[in-house]
DSSP file (Angstrom, degrees, kcal/mol; ACC not computed):
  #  RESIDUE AA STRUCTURE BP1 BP2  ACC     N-H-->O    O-->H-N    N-H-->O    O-->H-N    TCO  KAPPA ALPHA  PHI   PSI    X-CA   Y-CA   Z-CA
    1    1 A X              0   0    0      0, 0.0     2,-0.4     0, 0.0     0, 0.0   0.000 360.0 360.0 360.0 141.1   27.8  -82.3 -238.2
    2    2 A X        -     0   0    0      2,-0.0     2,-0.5     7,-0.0     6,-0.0  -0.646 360.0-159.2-107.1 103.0   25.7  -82.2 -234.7
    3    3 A X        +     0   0    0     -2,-0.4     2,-0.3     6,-0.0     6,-0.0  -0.852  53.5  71.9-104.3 148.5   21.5  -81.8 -235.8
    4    4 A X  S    S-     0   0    0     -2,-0.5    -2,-0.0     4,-0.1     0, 0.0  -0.904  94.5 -55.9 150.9 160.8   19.5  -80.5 -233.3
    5    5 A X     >  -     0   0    0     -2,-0.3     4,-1.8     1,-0.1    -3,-0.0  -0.086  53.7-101.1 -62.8-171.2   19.3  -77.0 -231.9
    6    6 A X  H  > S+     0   0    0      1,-0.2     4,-1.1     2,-0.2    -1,-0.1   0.943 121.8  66.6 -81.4 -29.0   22.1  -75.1 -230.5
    7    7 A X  H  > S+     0   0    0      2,-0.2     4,-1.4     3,-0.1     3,-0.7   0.886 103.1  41.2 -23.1 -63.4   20.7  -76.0 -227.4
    8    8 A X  H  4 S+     0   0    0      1,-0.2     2,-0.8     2,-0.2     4,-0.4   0.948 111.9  56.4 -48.4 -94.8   21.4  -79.5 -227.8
    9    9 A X  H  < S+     0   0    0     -4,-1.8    -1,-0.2     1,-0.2    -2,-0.2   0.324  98.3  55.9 -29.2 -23.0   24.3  -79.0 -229.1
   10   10 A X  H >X S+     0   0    0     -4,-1.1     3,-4.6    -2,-0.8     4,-1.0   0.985 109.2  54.6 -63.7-100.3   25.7  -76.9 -226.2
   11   11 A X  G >< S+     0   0    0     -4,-1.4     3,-1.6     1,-0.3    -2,-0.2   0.647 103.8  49.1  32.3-108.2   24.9  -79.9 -224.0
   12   12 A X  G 34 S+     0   0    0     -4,-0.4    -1,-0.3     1,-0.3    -2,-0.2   0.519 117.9  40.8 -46.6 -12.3   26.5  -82.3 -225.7
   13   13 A X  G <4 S-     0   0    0     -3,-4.6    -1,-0.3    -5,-0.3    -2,-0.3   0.009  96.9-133.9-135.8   1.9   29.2  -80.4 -225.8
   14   14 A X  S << S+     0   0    0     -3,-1.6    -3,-0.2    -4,-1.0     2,-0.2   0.892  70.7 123.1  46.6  39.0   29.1  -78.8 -222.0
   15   15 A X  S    S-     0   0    0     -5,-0.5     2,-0.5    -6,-0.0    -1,-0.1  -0.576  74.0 -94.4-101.3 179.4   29.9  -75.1 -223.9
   16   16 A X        -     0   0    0     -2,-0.2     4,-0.5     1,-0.1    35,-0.0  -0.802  33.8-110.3 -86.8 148.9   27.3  -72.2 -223.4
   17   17 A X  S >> S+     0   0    0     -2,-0.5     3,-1.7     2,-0.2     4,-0.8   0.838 115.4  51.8  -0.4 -85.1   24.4  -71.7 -226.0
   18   18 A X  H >> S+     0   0    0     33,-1.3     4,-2.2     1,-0.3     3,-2.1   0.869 105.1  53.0 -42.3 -62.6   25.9  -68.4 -227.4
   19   19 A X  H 3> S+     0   0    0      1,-0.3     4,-2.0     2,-0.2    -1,-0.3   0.610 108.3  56.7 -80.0 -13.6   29.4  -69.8 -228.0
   20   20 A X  H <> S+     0   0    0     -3,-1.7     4,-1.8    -4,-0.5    -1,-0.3   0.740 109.6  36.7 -64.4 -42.8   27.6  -72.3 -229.9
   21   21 A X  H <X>S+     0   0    0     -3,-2.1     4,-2.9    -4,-0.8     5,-0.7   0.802 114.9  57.5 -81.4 -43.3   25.7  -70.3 -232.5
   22   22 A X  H  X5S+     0   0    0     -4,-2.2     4,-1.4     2,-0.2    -2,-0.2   0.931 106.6  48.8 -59.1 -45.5   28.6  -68.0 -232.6
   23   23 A X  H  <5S+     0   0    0     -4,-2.0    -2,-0.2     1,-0.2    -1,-0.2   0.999 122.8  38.6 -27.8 -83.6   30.7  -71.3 -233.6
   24   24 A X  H  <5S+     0   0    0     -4,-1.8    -2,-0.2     1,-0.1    -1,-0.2   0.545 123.7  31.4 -24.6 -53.9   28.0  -71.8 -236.1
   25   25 A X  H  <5S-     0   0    0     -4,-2.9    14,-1.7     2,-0.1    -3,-0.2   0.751  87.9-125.3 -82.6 -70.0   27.0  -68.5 -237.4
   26   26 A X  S  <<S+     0   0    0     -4,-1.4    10,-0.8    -5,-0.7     9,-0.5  -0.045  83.3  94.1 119.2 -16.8   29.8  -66.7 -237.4
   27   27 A X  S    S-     0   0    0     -6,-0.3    -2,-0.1     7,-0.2    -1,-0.1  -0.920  74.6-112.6-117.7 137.8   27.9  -64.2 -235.4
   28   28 A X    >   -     0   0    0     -2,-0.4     3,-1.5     4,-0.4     4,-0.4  -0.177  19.2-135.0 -84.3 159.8   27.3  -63.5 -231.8
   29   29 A X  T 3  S+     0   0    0      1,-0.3    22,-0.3    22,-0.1    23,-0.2   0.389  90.9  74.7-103.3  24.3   24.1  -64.0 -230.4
   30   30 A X  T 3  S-     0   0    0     21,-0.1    -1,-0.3     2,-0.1    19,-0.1   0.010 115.0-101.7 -79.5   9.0   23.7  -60.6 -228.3
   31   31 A X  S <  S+     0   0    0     -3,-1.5     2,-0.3     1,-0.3    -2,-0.1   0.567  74.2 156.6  89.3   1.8   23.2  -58.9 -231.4
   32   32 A X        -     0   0    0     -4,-0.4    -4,-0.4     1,-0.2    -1,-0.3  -0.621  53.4 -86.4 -92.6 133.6   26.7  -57.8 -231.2
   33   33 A X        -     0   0    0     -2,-0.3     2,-0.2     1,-0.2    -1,-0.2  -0.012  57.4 -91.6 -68.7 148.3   28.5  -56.7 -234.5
   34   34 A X        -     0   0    0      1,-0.1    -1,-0.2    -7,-0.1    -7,-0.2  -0.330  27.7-167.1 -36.9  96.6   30.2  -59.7 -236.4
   35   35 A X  S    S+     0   0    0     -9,-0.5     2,-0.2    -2,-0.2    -1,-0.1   0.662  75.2  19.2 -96.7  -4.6   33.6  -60.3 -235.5
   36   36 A X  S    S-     0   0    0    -10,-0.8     2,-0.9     0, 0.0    -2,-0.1  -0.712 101.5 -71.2-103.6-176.8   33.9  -62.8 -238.8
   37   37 A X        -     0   0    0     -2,-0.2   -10,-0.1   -10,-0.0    -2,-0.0  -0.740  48.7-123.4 -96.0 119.1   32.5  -63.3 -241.4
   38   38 A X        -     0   0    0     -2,-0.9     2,-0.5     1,-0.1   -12,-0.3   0.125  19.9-126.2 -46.1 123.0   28.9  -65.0 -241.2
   39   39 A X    >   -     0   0    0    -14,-1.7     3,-0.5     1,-0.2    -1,-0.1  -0.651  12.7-160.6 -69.6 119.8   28.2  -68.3 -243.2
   40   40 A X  T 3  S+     0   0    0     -2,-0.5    -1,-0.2     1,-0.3     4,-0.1   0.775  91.1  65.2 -72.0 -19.2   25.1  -67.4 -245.3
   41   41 A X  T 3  S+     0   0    0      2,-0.1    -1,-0.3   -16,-0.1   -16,-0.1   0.951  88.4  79.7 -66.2 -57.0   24.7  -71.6 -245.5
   42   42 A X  S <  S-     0   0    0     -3,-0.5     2,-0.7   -17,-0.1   -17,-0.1   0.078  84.7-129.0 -45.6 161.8   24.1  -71.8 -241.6
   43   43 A X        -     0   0    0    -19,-0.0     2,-0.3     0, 0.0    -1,-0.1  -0.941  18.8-152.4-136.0 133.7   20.6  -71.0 -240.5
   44   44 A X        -     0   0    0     -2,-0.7     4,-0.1    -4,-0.1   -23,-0.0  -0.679  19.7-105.4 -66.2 107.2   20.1  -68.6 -237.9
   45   45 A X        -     0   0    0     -2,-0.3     3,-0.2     1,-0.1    -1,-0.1   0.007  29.3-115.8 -20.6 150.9   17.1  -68.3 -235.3
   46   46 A X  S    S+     0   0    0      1,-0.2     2,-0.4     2,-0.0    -1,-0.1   0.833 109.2  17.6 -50.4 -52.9   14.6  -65.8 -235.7
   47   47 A X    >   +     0   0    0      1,-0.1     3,-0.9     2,-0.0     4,-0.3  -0.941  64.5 171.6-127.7  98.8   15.8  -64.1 -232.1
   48   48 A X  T 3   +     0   0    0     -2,-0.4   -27,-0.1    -3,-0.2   -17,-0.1   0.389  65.3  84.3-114.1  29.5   19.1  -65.4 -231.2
   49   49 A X  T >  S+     0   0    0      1,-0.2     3,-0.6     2,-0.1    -1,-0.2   0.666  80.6  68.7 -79.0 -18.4   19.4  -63.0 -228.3
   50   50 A X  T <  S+     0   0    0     -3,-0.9    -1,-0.2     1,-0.2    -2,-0.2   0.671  90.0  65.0 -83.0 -19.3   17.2  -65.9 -226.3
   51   51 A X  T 3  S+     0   0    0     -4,-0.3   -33,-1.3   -22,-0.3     2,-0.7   0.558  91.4  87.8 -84.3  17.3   20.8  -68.4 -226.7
   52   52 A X  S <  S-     0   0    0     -3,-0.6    -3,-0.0     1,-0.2    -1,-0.0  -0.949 105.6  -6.0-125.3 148.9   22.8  -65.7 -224.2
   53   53 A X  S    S-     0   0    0     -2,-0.7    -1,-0.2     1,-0.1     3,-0.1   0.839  87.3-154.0  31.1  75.1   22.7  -66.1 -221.0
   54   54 A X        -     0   0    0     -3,-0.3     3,-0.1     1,-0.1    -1,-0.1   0.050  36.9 -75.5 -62.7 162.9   20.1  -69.3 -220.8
   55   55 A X        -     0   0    0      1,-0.1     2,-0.3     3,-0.0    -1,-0.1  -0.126  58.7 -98.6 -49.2 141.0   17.9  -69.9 -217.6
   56   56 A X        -     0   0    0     -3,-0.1    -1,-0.1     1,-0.1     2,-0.1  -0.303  35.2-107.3 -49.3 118.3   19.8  -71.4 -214.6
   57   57 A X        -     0   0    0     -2,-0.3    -1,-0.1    -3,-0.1    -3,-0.0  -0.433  36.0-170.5 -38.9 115.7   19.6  -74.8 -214.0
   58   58 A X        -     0   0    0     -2,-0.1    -1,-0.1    -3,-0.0     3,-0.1  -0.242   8.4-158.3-116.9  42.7   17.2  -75.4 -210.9
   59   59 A X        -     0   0    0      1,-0.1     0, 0.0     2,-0.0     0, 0.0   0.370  39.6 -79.2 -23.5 140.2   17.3  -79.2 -209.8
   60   60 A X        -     0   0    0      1,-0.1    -1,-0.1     0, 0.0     0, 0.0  -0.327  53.5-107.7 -52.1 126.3   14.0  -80.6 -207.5
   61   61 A X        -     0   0    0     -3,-0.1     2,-0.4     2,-0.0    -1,-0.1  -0.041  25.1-139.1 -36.7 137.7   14.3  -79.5 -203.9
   62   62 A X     >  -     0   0    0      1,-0.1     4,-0.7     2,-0.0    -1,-0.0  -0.997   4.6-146.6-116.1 132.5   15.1  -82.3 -201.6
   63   63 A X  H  > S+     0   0    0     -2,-0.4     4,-1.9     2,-0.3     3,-0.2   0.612  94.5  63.1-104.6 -27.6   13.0  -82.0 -198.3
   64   64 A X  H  > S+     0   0    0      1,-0.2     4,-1.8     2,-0.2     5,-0.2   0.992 105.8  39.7 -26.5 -77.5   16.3  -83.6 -196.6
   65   65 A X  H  > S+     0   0    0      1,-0.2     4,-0.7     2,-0.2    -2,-0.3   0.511 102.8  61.3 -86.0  14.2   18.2  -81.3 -197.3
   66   66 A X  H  X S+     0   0    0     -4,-0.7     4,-2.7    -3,-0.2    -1,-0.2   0.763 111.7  52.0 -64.8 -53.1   16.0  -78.4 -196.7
   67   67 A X  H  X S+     0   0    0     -4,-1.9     4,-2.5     1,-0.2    -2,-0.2   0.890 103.2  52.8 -50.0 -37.5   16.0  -80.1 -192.8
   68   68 A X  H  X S+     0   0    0     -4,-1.8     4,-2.3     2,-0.2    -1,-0.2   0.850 111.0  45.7 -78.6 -27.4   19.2  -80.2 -192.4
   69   69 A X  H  X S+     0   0    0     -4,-0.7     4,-1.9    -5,-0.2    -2,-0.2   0.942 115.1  50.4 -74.8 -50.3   19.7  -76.5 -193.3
   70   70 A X  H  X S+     0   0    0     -4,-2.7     4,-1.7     2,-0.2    -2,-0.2   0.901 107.3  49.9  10.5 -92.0   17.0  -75.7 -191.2
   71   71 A X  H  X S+     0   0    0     -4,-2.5     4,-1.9     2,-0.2     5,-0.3   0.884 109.8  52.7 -40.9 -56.4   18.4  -77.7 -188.4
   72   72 A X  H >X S+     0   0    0     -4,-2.3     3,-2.3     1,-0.2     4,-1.6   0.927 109.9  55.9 -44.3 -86.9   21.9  -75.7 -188.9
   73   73 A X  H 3X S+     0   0    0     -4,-1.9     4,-2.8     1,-0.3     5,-0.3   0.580 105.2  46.6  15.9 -80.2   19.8  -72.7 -188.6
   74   74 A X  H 3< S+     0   0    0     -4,-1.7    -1,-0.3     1,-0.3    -2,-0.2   0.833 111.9  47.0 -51.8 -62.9   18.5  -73.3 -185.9
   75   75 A X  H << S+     0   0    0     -3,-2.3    -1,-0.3    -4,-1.9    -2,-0.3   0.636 111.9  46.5 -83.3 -16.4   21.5  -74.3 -184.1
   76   76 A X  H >< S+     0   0    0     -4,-1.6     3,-0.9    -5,-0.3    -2,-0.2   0.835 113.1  53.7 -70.3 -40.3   23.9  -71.5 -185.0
   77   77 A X  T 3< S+     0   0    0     -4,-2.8    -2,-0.2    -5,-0.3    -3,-0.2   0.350 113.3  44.6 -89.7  -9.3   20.8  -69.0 -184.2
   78   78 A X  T 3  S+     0   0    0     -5,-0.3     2,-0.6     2,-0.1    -1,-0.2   0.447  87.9 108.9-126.2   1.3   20.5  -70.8 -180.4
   79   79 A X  S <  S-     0   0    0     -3,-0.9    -3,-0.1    -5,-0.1    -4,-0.0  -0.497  87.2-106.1 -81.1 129.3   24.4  -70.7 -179.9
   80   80 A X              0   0    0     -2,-0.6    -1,-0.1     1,-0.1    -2,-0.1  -0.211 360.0 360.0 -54.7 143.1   24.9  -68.2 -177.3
   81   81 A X              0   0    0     -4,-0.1    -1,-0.1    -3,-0.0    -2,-0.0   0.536 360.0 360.0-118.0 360.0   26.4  -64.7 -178.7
């Protein structure tokens, strides 16, 4: 068994969050009625409407490539029309 949150666990396992608790639980985590039945053993988050649909992944800006799009810009916007 994988300890950790479902976060983690997601992760490690490159699935979404929800489909992870839902594995787990038995229940989905939009609040949405039970399509099994739930293992009472498992233990459930308080709010487990925050595992659907986590924030987007934002990687640090690269100041490259903000120039080169720029530059493109630039040069599509100066091409005669």
């Amino acid at each position: 068994m994988i300890s950790g949150s479902y976060e983690t666990a997601a992760r490690m396992l490159d699935v979404p969050t929800g489909l992870v608790f839902m594995i787990a639980t038995g229940r989905p985590a939009d609040g949405g009625p039970a399509p099994v039945q739930p293992d009472p053993q498992v233990a459930a988050p308080s709010s487990p409407q925050r595992l659907v649909n986590p924030p987007l992944y934002h990687p640090a800006r690269k100041q490259e490539v903000i120039d080169w799009v720029r530059w493109r810009a630039e040069r599509e916007l100066t091409r005669g029309g």
